[in-house]
C-alpha positions in Angstrom: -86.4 -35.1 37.6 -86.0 -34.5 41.8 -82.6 -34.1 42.7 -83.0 -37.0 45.6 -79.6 -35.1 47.1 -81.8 -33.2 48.7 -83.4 -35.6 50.7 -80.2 -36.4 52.4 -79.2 -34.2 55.8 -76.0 -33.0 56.8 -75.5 -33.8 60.8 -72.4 -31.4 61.4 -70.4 -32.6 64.4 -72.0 -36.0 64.8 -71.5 -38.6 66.1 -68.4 -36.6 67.5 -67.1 -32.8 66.8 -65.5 -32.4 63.4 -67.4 -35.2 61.4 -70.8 -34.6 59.2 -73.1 -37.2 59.5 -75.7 -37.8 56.0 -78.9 -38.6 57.2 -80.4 -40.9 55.5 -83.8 -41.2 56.6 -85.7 -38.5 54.8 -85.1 -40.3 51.7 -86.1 -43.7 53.4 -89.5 -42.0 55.0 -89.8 -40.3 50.7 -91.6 -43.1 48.4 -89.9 -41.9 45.3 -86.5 -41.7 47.3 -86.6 -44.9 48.4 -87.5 -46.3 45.2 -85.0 -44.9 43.3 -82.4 -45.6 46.2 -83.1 -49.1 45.4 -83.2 -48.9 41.2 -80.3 -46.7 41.6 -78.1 -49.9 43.3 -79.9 -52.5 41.7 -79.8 -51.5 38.0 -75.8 -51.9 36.9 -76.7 -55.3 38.2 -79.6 -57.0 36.0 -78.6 -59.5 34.4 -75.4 -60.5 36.4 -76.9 -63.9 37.9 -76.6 -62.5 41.3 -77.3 -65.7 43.5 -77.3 -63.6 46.9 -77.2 -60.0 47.8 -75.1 -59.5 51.1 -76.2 -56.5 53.3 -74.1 -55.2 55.9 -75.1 -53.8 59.0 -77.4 -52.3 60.0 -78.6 -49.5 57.1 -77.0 -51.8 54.5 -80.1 -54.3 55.2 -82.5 -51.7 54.4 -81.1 -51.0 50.4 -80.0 -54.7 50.4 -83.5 -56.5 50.9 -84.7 -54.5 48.1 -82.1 -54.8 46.0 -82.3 -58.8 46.1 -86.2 -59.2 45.4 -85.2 -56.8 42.4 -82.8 -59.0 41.4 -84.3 -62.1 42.0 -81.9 -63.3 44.3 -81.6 -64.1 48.2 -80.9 -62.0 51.1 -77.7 -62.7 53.4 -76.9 -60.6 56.4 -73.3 -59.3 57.5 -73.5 -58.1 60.9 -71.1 -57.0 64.1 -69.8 -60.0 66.2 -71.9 -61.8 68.7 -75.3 -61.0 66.9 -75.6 -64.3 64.8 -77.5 -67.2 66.2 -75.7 -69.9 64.8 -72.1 -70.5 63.6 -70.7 -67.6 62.1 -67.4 -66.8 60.1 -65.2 -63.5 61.0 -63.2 -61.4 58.6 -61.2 -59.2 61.0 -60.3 -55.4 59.8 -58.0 -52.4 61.5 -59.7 -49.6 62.5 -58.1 -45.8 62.7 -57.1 -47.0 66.4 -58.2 -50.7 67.2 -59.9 -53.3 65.1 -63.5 -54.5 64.8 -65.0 -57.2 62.7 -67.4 -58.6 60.5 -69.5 -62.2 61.0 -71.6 -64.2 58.9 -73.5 -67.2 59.4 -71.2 -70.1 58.2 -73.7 -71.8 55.4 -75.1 -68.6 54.8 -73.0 -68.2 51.5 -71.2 -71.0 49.6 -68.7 -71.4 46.9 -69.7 -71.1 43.6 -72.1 -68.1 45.1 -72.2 -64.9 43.1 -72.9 -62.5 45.6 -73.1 -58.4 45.7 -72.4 -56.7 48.6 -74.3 -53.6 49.6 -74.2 -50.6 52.0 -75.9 -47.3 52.8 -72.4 -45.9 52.8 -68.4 -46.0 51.9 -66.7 -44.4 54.1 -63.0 -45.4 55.3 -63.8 -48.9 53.2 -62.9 -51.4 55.9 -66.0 -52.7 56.6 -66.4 -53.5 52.6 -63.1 -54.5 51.9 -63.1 -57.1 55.0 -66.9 -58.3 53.8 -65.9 -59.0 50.7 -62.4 -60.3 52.3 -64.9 -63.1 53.7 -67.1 -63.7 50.9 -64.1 -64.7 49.0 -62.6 -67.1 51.6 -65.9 -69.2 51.4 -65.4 -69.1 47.4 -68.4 -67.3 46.4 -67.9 -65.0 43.3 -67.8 -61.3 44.5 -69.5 -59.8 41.9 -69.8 -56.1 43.1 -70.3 -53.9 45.2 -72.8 -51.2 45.8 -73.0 -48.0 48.2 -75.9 -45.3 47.8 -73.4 -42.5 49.3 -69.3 -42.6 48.9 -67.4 -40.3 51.2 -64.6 -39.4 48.1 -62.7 -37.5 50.2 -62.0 -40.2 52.2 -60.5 -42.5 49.3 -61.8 -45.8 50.8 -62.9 -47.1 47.7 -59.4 -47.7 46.9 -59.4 -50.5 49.6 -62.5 -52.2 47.9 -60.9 -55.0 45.2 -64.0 -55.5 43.1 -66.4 -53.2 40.9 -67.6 -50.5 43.0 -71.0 -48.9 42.0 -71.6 -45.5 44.3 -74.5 -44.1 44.2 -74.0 -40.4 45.2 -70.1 -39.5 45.7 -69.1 -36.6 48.4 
């Protein structure tokens, strides 16, 4: 069995001195690791009646699309403000200094919904706790939520309130 770890870079001191970056993409350019990227989310989730899987910008989109044709289910994108065409809904979150935000197109999700949320990666947590913060204000059914690589050492998944399945934890 590969151990698809390997397949995953260490960027030290990027995008700024003092932080390592995981590089993704030589598992998304590997076949296999893409494909078991994608089982690996997908699987804790079979059977779940997942109407919609929610995929947050931008990497998120590439696990999430997969993820919802393997689960039979639609695709729904969570991006940045401003890059929705139509009428969106915010979920506002703080940021180590500042805030930034989260947007979805309004009818894009609806209550009753059960969604999953997925990302490339839990870091901090703010962007999946205030994703899932907006989920639940339209009354969808937050299922879970899924990251191929957790950042442990940076506790965020103790700001995510519903089932977290990571992947790969650092």
């Amino acid at each position: 069995m590969m151990d698809y770890r390997q397949l995953i870079r260490d960027v030290p001191d990027w995008p700024e001195p003092g932080v390592t970056f995981k590089d993704i993409t030589p598992l998304l350019a590997s076949p296999q690791g893409l494909a078991w990227a994608v089982d690996q989310l997908y699987e804790p989730f079979v059977g779940k009646g997942i109407d919609q899987v929610i995929g947050i910008e931008s990497r998120g989109f590439i696990f999430a699309v997969g993820v919802a044709r393997a689960l039979g289910a639609g695709f729904v994108p969570v991006r940045k403000p401003g890059k929705l065409p139509r009428m969106t809904i915010r979920r506002e979150y703080q940021l180590e200094y500042g805030t930034d935000a989260v947007e979805m197109h309004a009818d894009a999700v609806t209550e009753g919904h059960r969604v999953l949320v997925i990302d490339d990666v839990l870091a901090t947590g703010g962007t999946m706790a205030a994703t899932c913060e907006l989920l639940a204000e339209t009354g969808a059914e937050v299922i879970g939520a899924a990251v191929l690589i957790e950042l442990g050492f940076l506790e965020g998944a103790t700001r995510v309130e519903v089932p977290l399945h990571s992947v790969l934890v650092y």
